[in-house]
N, C-alpha and C positions, 0 to 999 in steps of 0.2 A: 458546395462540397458534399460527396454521398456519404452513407453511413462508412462504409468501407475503408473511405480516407481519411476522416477524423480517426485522429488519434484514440487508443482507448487508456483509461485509466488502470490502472493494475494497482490492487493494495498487499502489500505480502506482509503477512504475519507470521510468528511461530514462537513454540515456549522459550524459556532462555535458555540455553546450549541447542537448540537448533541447529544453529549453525547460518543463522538467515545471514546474517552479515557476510561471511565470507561466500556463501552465495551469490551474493548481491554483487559483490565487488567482481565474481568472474563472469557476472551475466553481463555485465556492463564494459568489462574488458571484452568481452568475443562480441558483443553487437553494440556496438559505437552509437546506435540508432536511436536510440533507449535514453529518457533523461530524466532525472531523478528530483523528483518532487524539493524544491527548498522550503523547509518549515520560518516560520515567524516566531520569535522570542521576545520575552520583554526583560532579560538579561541583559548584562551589556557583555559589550563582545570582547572573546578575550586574546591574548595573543593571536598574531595570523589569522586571524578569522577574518575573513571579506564580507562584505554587505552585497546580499545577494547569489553566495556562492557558498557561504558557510550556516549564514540564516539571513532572513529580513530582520534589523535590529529593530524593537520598535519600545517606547517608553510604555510602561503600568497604563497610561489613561489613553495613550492611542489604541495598544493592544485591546483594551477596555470597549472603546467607540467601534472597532471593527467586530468585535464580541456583538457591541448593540445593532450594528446596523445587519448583520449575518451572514460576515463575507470570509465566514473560514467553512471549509469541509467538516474537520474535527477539531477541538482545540483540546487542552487541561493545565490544571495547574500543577506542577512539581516542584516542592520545595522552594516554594512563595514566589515561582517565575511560571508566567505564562508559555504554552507552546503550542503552536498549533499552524494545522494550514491552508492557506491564502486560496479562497476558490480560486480568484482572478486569475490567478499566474498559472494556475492549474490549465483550466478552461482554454485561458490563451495560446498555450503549447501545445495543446490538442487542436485547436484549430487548425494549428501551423501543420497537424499532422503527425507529431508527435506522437508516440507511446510514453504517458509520463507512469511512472513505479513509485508508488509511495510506501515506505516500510516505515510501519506504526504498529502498534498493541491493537487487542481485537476489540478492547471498548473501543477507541479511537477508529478501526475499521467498522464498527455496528456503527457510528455518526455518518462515516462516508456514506455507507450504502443508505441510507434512513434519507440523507441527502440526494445523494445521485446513484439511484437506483443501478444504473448499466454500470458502474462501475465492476470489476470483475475481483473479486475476492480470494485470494490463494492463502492456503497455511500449508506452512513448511512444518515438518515432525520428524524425530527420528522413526528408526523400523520398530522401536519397541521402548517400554517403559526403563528396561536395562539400561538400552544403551543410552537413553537420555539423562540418565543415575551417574553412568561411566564419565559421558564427557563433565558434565557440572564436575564432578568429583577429581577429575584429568587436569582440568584448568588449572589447579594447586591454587585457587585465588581466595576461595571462600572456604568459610568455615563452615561444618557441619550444621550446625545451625543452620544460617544461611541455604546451605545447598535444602535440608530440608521442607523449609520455609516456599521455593521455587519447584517444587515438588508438591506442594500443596497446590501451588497457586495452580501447575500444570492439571493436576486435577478438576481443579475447577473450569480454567479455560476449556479441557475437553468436551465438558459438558454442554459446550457452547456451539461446539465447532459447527452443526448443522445450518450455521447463519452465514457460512461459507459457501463459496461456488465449486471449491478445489481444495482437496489435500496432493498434497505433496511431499514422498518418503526421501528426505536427505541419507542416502546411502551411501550416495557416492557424490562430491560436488559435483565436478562437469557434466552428471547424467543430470542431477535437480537444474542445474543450470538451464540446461537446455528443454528438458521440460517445463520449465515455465517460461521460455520462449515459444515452444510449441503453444501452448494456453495462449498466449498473447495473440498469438500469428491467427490463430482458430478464432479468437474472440471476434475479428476483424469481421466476421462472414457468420455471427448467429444473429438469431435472429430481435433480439433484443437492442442490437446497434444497428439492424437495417430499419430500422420503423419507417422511417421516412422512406425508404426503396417499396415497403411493403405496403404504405397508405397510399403512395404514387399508383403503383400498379392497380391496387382496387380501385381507386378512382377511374384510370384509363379504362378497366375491364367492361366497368359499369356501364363507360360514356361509347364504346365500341359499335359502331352501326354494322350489321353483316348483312 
């Protein structure tokens, strides 16, 4: 398979009221193509949750063994449950050809890339510090506190962001949407996923008789 055909990895990030989530859901509604990374817990699973389609369920000392052997991209603990994700199953859907989308926090994308360099790094933002004040605030869900508190963290995260490949202004969703489908589509043909097209070629150039 060329670089071209393998699937690429996409990690999307963004502060909280971003809006990455409802993004996420129309990118995957307009292109069916797209499959979304399933994380590993060591939770157990709860109503309606499938194995496999909801999370990989997996017990404290298996989650543990796959920690030691180094077969997750990123993993972390929240509130005394493991979470993290599965190279393998990652890797395998890329074979297949796959675009897989993994939406995680930016520590958890600084692991991916640290791991798998090609993978292609997006952050979602609003256009402005306001309007990212507005939505948190719009939700009606949290408390001032709260929303302060995610306002901090945003400042910190900003400071990060240079560890990314891509920002992206959530303005409007169907436009964010399809801009990071453009990023995806583009990612296919740089040159960091041709390696193998571009190690072939120098060799052949090399070995060329005229």
């Amino acid at each position: 398979m060329s670089g071209a055909d393998r699937g690429i990895l996409t990690v999307v990030s963004g502060f909280a009221g971003s809006g990455k989530g409802t993004v996420m859901k129309k990118l995957i509604q307009d292109h069916a193509e797209y499959a979304l990374s399933v994380s590993a817990t060591s939770r157990a699973p709860r109503e309606g949750e499938k194995e496999g389609v909801s999370y990989f369920f997996k017990t404290r000392d298996e989650f543990e063994e796959m920690i030691r052997k180094d077969e997750f991209l990123e993993y972390a603990e929240y509130v005394g449950n493991y979470y993290g994700t599965p190279a393998d199953f990652v890797y395998r859907m890329m074979d297949e050809g796959k675009d897989v989308i993994l939406e995680i926090e930016l520590q958890g994308a600084m692991q991916v890339k640290k791991k798998y360099p090609e993978a292609v790094l997006v952050f979602l933002t609003p256009p402005d510090a306001n309007t990212l004040y507005a939505r948190l605030k719009g939700r009606g869900t949290e408390t001032d506190e709260v929303i302060a508190k995610r306002m901090r963290r945003a400042a910190e995260e900003a400071s990060l962001l240079d560890g990314y490949d891509y920002i992206v202004v959530n303005d409007e969703v169907d436009l964010c949407a399809e801009r990071i489908h453009g990023i995806i589509k583009a990612a296919h043909h740089s040159v960091k996923h041709e390696k193998a097209l571009i190690d072939s070629l120098t060799e052949e150039l090399r070995d060329i008789n005229l």
